[in-house]
Backbone as numpy.savetxt, mean C-alpha at the origin, in Angstrom:
# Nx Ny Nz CAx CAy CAz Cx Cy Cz
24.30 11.55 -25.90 24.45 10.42 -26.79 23.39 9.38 -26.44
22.82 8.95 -27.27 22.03 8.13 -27.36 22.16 6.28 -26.98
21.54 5.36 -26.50 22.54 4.23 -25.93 21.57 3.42 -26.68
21.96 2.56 -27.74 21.49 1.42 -28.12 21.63 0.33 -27.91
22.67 0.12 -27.13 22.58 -1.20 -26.65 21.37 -1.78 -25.99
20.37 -2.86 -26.52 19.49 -3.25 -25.98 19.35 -3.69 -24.75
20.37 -4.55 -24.75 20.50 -5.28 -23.03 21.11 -4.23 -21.77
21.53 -3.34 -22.24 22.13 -2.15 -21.26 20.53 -1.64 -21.17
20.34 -1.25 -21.89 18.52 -0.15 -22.46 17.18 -0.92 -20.78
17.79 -2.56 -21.44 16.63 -3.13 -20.75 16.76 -3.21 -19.12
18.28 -3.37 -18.69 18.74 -2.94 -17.11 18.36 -1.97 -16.40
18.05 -0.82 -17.50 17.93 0.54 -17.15 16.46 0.58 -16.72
15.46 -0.54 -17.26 14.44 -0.25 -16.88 14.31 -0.45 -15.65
13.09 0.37 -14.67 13.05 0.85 -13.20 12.07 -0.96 -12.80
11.92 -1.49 -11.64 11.78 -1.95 -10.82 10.10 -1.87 -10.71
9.25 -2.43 -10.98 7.95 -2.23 -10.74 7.64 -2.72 -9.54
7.08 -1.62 -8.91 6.76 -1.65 -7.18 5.56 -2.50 -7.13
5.60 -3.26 -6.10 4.43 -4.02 -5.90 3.92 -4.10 -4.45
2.17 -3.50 -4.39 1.74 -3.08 -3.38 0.38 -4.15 -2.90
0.38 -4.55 -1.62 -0.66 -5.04 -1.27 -1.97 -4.28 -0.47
-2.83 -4.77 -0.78 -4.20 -3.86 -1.01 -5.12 -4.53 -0.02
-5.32 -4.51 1.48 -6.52 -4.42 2.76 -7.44 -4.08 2.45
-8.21 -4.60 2.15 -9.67 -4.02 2.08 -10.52 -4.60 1.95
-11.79 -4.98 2.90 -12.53 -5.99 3.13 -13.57 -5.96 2.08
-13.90 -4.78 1.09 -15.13 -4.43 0.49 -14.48 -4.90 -0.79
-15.15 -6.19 -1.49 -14.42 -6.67 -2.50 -14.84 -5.43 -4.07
-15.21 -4.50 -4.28 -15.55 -4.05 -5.11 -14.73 -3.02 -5.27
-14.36 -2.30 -3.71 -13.34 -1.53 -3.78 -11.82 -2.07 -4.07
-11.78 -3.20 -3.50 -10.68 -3.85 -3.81 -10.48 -4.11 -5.46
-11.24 -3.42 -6.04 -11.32 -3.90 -7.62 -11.01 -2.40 -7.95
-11.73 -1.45 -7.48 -11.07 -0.01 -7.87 -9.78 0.33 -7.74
-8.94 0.15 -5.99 -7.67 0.28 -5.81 -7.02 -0.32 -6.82
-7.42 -1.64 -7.01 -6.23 -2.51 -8.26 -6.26 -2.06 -9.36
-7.35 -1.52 -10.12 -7.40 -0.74 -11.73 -6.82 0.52 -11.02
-6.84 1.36 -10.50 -6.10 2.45 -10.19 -4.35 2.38 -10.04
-3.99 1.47 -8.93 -2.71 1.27 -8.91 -2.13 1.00 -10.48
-2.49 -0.13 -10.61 -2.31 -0.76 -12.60 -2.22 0.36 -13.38
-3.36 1.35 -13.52 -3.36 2.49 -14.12 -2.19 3.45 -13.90
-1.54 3.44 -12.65 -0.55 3.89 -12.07 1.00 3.60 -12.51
0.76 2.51 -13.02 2.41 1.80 -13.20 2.44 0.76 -12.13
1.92 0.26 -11.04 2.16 -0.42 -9.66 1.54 -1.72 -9.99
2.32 -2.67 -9.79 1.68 -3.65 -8.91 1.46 -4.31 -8.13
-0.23 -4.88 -8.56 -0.59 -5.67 -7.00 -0.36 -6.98 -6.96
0.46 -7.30 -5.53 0.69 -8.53 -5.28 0.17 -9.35 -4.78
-0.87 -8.43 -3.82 -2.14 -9.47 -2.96 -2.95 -8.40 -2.97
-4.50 -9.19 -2.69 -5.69 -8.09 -2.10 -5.95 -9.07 -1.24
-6.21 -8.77 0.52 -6.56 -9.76 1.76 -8.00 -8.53 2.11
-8.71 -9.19 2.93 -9.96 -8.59 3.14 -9.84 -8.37 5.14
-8.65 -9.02 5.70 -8.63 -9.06 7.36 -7.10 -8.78 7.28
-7.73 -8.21 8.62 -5.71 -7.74 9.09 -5.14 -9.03 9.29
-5.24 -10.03 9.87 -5.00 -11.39 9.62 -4.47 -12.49 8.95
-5.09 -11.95 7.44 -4.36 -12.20 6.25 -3.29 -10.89 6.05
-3.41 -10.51 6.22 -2.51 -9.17 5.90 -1.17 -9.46 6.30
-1.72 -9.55 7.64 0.14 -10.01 8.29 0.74 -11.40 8.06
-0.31 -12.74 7.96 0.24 -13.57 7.46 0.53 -13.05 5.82
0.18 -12.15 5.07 0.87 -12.23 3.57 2.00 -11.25 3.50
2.36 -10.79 4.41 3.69 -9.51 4.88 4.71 -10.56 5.06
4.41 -11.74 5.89 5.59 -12.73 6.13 6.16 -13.25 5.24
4.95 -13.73 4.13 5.53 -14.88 3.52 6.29 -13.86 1.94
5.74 -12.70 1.87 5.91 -12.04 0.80 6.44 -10.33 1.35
6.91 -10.00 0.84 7.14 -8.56 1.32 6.88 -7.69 0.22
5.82 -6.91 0.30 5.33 -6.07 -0.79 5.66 -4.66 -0.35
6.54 -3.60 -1.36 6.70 -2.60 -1.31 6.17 -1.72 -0.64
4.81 -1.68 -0.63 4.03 -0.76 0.40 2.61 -1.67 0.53
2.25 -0.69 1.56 0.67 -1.49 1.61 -0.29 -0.28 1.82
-1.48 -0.82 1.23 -2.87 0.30 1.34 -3.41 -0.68 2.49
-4.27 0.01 3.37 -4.76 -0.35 4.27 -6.30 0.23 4.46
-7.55 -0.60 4.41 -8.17 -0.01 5.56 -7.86 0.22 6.83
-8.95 0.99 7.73 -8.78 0.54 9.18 -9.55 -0.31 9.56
-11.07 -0.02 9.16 -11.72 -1.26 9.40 -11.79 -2.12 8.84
-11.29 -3.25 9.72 -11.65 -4.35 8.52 -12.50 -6.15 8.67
-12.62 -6.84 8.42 -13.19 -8.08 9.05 -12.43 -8.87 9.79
-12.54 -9.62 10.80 -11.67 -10.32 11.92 -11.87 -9.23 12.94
-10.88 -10.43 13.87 -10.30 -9.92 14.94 -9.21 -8.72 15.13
-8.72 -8.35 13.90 -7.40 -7.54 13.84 -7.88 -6.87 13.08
-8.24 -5.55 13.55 -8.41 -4.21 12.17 -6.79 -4.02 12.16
-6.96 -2.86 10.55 -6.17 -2.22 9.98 -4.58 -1.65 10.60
-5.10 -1.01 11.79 -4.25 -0.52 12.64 -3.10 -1.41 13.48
-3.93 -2.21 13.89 -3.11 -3.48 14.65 -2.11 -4.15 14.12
-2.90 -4.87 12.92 -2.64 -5.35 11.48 -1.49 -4.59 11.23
-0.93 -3.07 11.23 -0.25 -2.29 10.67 1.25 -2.45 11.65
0.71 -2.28 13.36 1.55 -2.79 14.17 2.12 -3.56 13.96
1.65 -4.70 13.43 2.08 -5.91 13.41 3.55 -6.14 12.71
2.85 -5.68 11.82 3.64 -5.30 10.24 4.80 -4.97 10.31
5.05 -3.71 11.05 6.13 -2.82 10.85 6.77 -3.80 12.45
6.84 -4.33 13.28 7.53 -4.80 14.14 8.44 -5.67 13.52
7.79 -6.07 12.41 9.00 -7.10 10.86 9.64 -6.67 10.56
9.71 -5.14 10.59 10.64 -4.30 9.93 9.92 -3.29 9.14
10.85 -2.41 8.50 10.40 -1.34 7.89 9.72 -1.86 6.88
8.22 -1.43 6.73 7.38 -1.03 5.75 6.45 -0.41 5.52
6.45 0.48 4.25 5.61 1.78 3.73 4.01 0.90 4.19
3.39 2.18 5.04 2.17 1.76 5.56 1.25 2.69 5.04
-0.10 3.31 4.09 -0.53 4.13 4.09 -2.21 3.64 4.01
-2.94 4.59 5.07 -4.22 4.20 5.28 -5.03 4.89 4.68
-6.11 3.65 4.21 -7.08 4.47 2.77 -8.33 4.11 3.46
-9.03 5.10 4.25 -10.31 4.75 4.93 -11.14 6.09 5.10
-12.35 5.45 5.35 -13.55 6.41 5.65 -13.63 6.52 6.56
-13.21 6.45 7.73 -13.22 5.78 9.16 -13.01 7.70 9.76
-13.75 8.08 10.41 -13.98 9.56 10.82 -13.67 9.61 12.42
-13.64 8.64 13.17 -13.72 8.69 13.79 -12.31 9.13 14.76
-12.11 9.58 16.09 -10.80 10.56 16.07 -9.99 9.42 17.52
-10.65 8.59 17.67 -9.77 7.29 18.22 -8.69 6.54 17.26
-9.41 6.31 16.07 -8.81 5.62 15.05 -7.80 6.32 14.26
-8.23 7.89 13.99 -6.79 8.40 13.69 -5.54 8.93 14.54
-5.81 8.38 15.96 -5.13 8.91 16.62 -3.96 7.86 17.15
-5.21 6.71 17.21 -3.87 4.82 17.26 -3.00 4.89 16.07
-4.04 5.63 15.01 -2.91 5.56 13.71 -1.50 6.23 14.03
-1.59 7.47 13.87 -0.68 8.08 14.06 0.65 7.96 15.67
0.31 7.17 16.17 1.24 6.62 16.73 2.14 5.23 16.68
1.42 4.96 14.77 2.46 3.87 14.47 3.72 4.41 14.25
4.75 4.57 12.98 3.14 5.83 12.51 3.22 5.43 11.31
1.89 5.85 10.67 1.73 5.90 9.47 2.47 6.39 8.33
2.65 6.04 7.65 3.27 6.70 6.36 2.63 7.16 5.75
0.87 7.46 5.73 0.31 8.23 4.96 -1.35 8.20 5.33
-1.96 9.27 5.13 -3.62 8.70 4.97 -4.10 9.41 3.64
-5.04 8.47 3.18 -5.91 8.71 2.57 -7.33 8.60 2.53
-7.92 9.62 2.43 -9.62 9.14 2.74 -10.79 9.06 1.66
-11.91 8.34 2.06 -12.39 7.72 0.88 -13.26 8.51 1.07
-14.16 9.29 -0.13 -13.49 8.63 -1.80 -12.31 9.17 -1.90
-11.41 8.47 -3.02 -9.82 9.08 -2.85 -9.96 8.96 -4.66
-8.62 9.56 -5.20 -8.58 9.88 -7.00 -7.43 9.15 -6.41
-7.39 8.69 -7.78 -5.70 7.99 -8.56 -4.76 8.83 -8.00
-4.58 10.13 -8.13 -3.87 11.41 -7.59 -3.62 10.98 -5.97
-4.58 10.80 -5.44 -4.42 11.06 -4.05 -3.25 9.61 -3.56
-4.03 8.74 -4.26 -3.32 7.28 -3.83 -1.25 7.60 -4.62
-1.28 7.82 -5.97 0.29 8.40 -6.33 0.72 8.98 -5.13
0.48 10.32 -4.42 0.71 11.30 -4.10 1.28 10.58 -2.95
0.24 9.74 -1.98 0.80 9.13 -0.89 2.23 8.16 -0.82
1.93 7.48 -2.25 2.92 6.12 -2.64 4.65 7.08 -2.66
4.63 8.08 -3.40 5.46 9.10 -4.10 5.87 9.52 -2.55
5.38 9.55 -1.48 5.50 10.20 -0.46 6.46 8.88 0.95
6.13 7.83 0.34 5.94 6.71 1.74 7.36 5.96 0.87
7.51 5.84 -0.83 8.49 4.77 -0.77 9.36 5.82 -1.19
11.05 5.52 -1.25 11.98 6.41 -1.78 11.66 6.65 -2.76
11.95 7.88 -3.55 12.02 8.30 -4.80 12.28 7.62 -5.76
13.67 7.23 -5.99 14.62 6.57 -7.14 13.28 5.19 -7.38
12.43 4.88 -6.94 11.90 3.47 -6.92 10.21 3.79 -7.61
9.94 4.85 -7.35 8.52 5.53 -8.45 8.58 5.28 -9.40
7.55 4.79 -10.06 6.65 4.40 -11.64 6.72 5.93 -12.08
């Protein structure tokens, strides 16, 4: 049966997730955001330092976060990520070029909720999100 009630119809609609976006390279920070958008997601902040990152985790709590590792300041990605999750639970997934096998190795003893490496597709970034927040809460 079909439900017309409008105001029931409009309850039913899902919760648009909203993700904050690390990334010091302001151009990429312009790709992640048309991608997420393209996605169904939105963005609530883009910070360029782990720094800002964790001061914008405090004041705001965004569904998940994309992360570089490297990033400008004193606090890369990783730390930044520490930081984060000592607040409490939150979806952490790292979107970097970063090859190096120190950096994925601090990662993975946060731990991460996901990596992704650059270049990354729309696909790859879903795939992680679909993976890091509960189900029932996906675009």
């Amino acid at each position: 049966m079909v439900n017309n009630d409008p105001l029931e119809n409009f309850l039913m609609i899902p919760e648009i997730l909203e993700i904050l976006i690390v990334e010091d390279n302001i151009i990429l920070q312009q790709v992640i955001e048309m991608c997420l958008l393209s996605l169904g997601y939105a963005v609530c902040g883009k910070v360029a330092s782990g720094e800002a990152a964790i001061d914008f985790v405090k004041k705001k709590k965004p569904d998940a976060v994309l992360m570089d590792i490297i990033l400008n300041g004193h606090t890369d990605g990783i730390d930044a990520a520490i930081a984060m999750k000592k607040s409490g639970p939150i979806p952490i997934i790292f979107l970097t070029s970063s090859d190096r096998a120190e950096d994925l190795e601090r990662a993975k003893k946060i731990p991460a909720d996901g990596f992704i490496s650059k270049p990354f597709r729309d696909e790859d970034i879903h795939a992680a999100l679909e993976s890091a927040i509960p189900r029932n809460t996906i675009p």
